[in-house]
N, C-alpha and C positions, 0 to 999 in steps of 0.2 A: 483512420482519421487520427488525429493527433490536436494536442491542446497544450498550449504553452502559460506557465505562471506570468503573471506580472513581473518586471525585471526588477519594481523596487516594493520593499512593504511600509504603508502608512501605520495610520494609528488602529486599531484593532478593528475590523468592521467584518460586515458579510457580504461577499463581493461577488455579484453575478457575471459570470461570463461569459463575452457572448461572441467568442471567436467560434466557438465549437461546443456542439452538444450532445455528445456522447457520456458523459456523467450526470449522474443523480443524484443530489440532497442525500444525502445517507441516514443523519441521527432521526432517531425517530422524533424526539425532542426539541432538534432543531428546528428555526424557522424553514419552510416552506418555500420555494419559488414556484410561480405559476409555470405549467409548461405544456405545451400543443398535446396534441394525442398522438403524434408520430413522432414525436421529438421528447430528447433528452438533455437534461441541465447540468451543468456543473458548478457548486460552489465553492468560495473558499473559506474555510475557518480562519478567522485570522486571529492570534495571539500573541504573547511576548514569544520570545527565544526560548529555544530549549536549550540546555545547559551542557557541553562537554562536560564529562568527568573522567577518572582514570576507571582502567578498565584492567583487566587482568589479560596477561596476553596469549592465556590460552582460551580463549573466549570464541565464538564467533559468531556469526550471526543470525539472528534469532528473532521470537514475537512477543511482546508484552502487552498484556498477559498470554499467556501461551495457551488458554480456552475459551470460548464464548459458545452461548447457548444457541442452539440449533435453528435457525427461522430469523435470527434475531437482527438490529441494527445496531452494530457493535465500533467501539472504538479502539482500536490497536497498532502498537507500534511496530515497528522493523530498527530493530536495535541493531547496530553498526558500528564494534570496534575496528579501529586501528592498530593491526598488530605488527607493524612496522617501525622500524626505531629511527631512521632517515628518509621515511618518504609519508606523505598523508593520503587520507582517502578524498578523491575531487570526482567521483563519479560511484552512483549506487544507481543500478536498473534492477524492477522488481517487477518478475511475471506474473500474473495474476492466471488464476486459472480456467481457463474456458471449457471443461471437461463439466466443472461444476459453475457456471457463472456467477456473477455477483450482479445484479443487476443496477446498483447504486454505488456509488462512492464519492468522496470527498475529499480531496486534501488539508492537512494542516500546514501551512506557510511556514519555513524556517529561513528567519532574518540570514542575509548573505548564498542562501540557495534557490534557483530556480526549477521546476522541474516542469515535465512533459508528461503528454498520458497517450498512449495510443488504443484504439479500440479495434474488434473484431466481429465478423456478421457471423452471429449462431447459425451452424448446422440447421438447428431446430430453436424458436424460439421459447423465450420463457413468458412467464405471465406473474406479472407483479404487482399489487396495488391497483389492478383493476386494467394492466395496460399489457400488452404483450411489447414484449423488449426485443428486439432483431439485434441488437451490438450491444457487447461490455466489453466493461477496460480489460484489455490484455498486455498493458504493461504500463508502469511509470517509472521514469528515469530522474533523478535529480544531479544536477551540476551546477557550477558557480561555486559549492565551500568547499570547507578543508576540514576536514577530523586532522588532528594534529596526532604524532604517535603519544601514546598514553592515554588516548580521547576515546571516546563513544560516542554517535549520536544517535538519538529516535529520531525515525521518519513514521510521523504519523498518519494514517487516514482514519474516515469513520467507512462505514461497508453495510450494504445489506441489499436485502434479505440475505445471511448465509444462508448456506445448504440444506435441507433439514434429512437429505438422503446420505451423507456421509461420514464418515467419522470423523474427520479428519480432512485438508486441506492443503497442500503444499504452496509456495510463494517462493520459485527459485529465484536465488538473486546473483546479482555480479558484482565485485564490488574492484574499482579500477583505481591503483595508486599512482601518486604525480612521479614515479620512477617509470610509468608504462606497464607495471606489473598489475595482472589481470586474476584477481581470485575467483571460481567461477563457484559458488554454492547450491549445487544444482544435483550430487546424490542424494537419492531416499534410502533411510533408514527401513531394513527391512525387517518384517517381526518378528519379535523375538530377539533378532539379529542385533551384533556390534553396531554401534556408530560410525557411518563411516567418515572417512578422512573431513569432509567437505561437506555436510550433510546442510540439504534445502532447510532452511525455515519451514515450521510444520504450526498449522492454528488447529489446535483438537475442537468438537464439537461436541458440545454434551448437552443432556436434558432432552425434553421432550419437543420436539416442530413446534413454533409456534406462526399462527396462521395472520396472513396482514391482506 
């Protein structure tokens, strides 16, 4: 399944959608959407802009914060330079992982981008908040802006319950410049081991499960 943003953003509100419902409310804190017992919701956080800044061009790309506590409904970024000097970034797809699912997620709206979410039918399902889950996101792609070279942007979502079986969680991404050049972020770092060339976005998980 698949779900598409709005093509324009208003004024800050919380926006249910109801093309598609394979997403779930993520913040623990957030307001709530009512939602059937076999069906799932999607929200969207809507806020100002997130702010290009310069970046350093050995940078790549990465999670902020780059830990969140195990069980938990966390909110974090996908930080995304441009390390190109005549072309920008107009396409960021980010895997999410279905080895460990997420059963909840959210997006944060960025003025001039739209993006997609695609989902996936668990193997096996999970059991969340009282409901067994058959599909999570297994990808979201955004298109429409432009990281300009020297720029960064965060793509954020809220996420949960993480995992409380892993250490660790990868989120390979791709990220596509307006020249057609295709970065694919998609090695793991092995342990102990160098960094490699291209290394996936990694979210560590620490502390103790906590149970919802």
């Amino acid at each position: 399944m698949i779900v598409s943003s709005a093509t324009s953003i208003g004024a800050p509100a919380l926006v249910k959608v109801l093309t598609w419902t394979s997403l779930r409310p993520a913040e623990a804190g957030a307001p709530r959407l009512p939602r059937s017992r076999h069906a799932l919701a999607v929200v969207l956080l809507a806020s100002g802009a997130l702010v290009a800044a310069a970046v350093p061009a050995s940078a790549h790309v990465s999670i902020k914060p780059e830990a969140a506590p195990k069980g938990s409904f966390s909110v974090f970024s996908f930080s995304v330079p441009n390390e190109q000097d005549r072309a920008g970034t107009v396409k960021v797809e980010v895997t999410f992982p279905t080895d460990h699912p997420i059963g909840f997620v959210s997006v944060l709206p960025i003025p001039g981008w739209t993006w997609t979410a695609e989902t996936t039918k668990l193997a096996t399902p999970i059991k969340s908040e009282g409901e067994e889950i058959t599909e999570a996101v297994s990808k979201i792609t955004w298109t429409g802006g432009e990281i300009e070279p020297g720029e960064f942007q965060l793509f954020t979502v809220s996420a949960g319950p993480l995992p409380t079986d892993a250490k660790q969680i990868e989120f390979k991404a791709v990220q596509t410049y307006s020249n057609g050049d295709v970065v694919r972020w998609i090695e793991s770092t092995p342990k102990g081991g160098p960094e490699p060339e291209f290394p996936a976005p990694v979210l560590k998980l620490v502390g103790k499960a906590k149970s919802h």
